[in-house]
SEVEX-349522 format. One record per residue (C-alpha): residue number from 1; chain; x, y, z. Coordinates in nm, 3 decimals, decimal comma, m for minus. Layout:
N
<site resi="NUM" chain="A" east="X" north="Y" up="Z"/>
...
# end
This chain:
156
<site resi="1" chain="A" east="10,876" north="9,284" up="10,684"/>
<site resi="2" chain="A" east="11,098" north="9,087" up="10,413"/>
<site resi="3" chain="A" east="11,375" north="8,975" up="10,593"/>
<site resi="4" chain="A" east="11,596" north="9,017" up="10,304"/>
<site resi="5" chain="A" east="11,560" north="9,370" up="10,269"/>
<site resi="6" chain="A" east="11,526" north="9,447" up="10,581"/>
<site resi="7" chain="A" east="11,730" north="9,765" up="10,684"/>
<site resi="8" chain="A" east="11,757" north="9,880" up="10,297"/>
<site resi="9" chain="A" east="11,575" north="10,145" up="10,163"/>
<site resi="10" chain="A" east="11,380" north="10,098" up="9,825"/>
<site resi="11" chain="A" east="11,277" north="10,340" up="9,532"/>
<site resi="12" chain="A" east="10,988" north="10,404" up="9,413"/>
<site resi="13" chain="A" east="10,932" north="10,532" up="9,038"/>
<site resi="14" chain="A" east="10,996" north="10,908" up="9,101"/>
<site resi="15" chain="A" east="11,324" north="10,815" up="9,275"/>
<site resi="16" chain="A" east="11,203" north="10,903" up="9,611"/>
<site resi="17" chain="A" east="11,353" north="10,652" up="9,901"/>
<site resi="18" chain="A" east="11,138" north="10,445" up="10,120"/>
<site resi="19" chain="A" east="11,194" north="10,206" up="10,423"/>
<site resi="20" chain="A" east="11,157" north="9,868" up="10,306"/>
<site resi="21" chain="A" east="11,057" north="9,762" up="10,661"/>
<site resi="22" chain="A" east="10,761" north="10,010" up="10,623"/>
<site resi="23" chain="A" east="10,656" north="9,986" up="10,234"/>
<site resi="24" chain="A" east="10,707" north="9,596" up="10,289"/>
<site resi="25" chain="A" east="10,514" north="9,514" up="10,635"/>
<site resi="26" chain="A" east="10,243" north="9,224" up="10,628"/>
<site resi="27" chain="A" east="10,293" north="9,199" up="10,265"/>
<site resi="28" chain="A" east="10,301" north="8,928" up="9,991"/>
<site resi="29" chain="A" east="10,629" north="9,043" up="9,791"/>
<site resi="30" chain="A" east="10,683" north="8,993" up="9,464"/>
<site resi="31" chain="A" east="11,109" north="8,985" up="9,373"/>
<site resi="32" chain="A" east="11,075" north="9,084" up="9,018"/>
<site resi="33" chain="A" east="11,413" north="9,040" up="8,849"/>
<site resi="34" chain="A" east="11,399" north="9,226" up="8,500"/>
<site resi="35" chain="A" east="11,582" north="9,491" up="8,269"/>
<site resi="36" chain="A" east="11,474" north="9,718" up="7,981"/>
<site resi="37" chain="A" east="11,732" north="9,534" up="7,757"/>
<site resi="38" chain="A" east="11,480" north="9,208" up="7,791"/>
<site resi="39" chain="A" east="11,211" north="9,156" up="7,499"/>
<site resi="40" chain="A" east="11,020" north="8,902" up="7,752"/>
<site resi="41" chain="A" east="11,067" north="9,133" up="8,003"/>
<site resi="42" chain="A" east="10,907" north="9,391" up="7,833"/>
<site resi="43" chain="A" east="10,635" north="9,152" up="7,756"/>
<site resi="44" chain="A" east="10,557" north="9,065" up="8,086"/>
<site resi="45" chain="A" east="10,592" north="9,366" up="8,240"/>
<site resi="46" chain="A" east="10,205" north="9,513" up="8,121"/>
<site resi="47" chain="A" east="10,060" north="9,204" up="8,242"/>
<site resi="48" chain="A" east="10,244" north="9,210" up="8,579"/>
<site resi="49" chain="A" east="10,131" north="9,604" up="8,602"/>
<site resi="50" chain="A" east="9,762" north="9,491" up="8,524"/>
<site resi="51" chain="A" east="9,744" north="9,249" up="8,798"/>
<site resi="52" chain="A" east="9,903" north="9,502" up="9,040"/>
<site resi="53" chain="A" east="9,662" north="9,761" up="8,968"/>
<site resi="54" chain="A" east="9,388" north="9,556" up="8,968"/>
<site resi="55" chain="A" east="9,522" north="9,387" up="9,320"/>
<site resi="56" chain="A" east="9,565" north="9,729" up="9,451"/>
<site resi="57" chain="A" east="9,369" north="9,993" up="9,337"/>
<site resi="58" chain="A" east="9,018" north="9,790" up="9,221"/>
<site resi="59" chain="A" east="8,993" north="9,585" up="9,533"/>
<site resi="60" chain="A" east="8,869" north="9,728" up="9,868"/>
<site resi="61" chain="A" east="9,030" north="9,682" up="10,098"/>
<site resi="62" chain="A" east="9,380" north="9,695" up="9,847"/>
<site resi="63" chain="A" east="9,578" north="9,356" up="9,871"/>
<site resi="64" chain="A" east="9,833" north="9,300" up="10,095"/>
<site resi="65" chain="A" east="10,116" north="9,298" up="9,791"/>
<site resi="66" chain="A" east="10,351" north="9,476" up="9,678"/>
<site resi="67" chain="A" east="10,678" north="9,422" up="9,421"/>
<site resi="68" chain="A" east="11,015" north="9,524" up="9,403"/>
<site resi="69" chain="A" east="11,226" north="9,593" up="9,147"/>
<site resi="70" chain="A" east="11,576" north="9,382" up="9,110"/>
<site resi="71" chain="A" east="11,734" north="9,572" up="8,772"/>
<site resi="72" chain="A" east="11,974" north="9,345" up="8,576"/>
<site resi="73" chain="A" east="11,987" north="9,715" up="8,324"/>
<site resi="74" chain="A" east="12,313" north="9,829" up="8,225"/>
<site resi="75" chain="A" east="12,284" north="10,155" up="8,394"/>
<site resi="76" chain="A" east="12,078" north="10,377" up="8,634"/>
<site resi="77" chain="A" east="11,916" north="10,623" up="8,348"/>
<site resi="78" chain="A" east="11,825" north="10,274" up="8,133"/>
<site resi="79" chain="A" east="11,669" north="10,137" up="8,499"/>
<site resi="80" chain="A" east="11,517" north="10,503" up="8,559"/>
<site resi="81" chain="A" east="11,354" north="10,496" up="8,198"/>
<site resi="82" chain="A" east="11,232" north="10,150" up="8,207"/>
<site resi="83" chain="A" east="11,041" north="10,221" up="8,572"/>
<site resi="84" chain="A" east="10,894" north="10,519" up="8,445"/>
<site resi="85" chain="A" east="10,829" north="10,410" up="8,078"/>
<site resi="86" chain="A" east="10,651" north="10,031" up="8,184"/>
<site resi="87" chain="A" east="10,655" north="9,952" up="8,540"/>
<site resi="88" chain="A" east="10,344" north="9,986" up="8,808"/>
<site resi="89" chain="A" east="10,405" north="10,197" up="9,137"/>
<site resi="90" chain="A" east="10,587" north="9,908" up="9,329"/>
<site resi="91" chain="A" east="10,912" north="9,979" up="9,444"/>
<site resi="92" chain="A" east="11,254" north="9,902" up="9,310"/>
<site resi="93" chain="A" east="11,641" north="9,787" up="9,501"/>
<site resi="94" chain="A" east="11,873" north="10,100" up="9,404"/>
<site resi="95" chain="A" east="12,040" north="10,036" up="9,088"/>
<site resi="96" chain="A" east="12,361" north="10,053" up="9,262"/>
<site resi="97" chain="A" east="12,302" north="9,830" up="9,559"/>
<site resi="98" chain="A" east="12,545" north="9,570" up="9,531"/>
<site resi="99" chain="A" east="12,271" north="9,363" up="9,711"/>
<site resi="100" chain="A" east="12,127" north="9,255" up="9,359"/>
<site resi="101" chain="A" east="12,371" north="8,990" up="9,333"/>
<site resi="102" chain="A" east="12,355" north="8,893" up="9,679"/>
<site resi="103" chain="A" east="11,956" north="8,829" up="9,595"/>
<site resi="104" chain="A" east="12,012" north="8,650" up="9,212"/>
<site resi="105" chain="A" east="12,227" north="8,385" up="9,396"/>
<site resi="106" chain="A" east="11,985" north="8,347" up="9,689"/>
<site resi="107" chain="A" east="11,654" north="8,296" up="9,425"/>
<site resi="108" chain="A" east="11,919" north="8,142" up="9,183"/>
<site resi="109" chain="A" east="11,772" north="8,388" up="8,894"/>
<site resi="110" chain="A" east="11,946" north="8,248" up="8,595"/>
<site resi="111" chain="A" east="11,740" north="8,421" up="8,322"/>
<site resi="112" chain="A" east="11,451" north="8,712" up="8,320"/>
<site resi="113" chain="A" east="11,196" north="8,784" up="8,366"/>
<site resi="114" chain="A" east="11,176" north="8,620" up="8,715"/>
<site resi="115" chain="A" east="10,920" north="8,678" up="8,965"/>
<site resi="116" chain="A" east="10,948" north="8,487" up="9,300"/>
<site resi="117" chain="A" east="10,688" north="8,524" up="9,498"/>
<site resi="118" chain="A" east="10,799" north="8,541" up="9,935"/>
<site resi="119" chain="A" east="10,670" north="8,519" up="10,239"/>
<site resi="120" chain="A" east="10,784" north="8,767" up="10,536"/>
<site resi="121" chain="A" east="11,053" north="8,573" up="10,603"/>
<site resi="122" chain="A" east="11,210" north="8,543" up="10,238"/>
<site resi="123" chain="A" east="11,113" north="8,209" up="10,234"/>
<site resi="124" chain="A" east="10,985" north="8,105" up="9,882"/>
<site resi="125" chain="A" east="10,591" north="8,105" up="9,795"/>
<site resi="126" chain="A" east="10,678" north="8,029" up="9,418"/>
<site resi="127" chain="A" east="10,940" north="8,148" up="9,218"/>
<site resi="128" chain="A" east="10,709" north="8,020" up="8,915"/>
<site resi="129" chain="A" east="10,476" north="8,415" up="8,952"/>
<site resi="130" chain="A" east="10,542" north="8,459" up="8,630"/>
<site resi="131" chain="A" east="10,359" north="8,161" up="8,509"/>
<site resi="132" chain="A" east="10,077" north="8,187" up="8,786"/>
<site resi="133" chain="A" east="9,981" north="8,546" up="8,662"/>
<site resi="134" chain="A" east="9,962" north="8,444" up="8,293"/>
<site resi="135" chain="A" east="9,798" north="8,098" up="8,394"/>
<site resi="136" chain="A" east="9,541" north="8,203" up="8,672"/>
<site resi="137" chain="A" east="9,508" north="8,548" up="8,688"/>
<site resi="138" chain="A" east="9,441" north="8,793" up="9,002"/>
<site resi="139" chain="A" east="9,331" north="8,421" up="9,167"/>
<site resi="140" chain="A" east="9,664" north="8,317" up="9,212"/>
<site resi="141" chain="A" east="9,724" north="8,591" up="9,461"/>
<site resi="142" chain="A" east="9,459" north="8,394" up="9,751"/>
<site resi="143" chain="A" east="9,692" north="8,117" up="9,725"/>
<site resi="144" chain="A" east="9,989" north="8,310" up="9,761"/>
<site resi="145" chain="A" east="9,795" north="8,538" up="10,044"/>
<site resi="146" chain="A" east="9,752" north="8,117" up="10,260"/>
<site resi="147" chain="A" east="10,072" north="8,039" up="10,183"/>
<site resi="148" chain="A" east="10,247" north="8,347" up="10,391"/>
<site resi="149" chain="A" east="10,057" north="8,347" up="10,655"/>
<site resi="150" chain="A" east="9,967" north="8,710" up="10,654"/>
<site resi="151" chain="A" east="9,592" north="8,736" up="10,867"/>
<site resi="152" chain="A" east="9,413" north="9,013" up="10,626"/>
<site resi="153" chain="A" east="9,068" north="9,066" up="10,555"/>
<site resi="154" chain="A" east="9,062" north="9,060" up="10,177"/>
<site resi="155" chain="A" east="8,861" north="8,905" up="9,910"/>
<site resi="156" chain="A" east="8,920" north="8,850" up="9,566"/>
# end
């Protein structure tokens, strides 16, 4: 489990709640900090869905990944709309969990689109996922899989 989240619960995009310890377990996470308001955001957001789906619905058995959603929108409905309009099925913080800002300062998110890319622990991987998935595609995800020393049996 994420440290950082652990003892929240998460969304997912039909608003339904979700342990984070659970949904999060032996997982490469991907913090994605982004808001509807955000043209690059709304660029990246198709590619980051593409390499999700492909990660976890076109591999067998599905990668050990999963993201979550840190909103910087200016309310719930735009956050709401902007899941169900764009996003994949990963999971999102509340919009009104206060714990947002506790996790900008921690990654020191300065602009979005961010994607940092942890290990169980919260510890760092990358905070450069953004980049990766453009650069390297669905290979960046075995490096991230060595670096956070999660023991799975998948192939890319």
């Amino acid at each position: 489990m994420v440290d950082v989240l652990s003892g929240r619960l998460l969304v997912d995009k039909a608003g339904r709640s979700v342990e984070a310890e659970e949904a999060l377990q032996n997982k490469v996470v991907g913090l994605y900090f982004s808001a509807a308001w955000c043209a690059p955001c709304r660029d990246f957001t198709p590619v980051l869905c593409g390499f999700y789906t492909e990660l976890l619905e076109e591999t067998e058995p599905p990668a050990p990944f999963e993201v979550v959603f840190i909103s910087s929108d200016h309310s719930a409905e735009e956050m709401a709309g902007y899941m169900r309009a764009m996003h994949g099925d990963w999971l999102a913080l509340p919009f009104h969990d206060s714990y947002k800002h506790d996790l900008k300062k921690k990654y020191n998110i300065t602009a979005i689109p961010k994607l940092v890319i942890v290990k169980q622990t919260g510890e760092v991987i990358t905070d450069k996922g953004r980049k990766q998935i453009r650069d390297k595609g669905l290979s960046c995800f075995r490096n991230w899989l060595e670096a956070a020393d999660i023991f799975q049996n998948f192939s890319s």
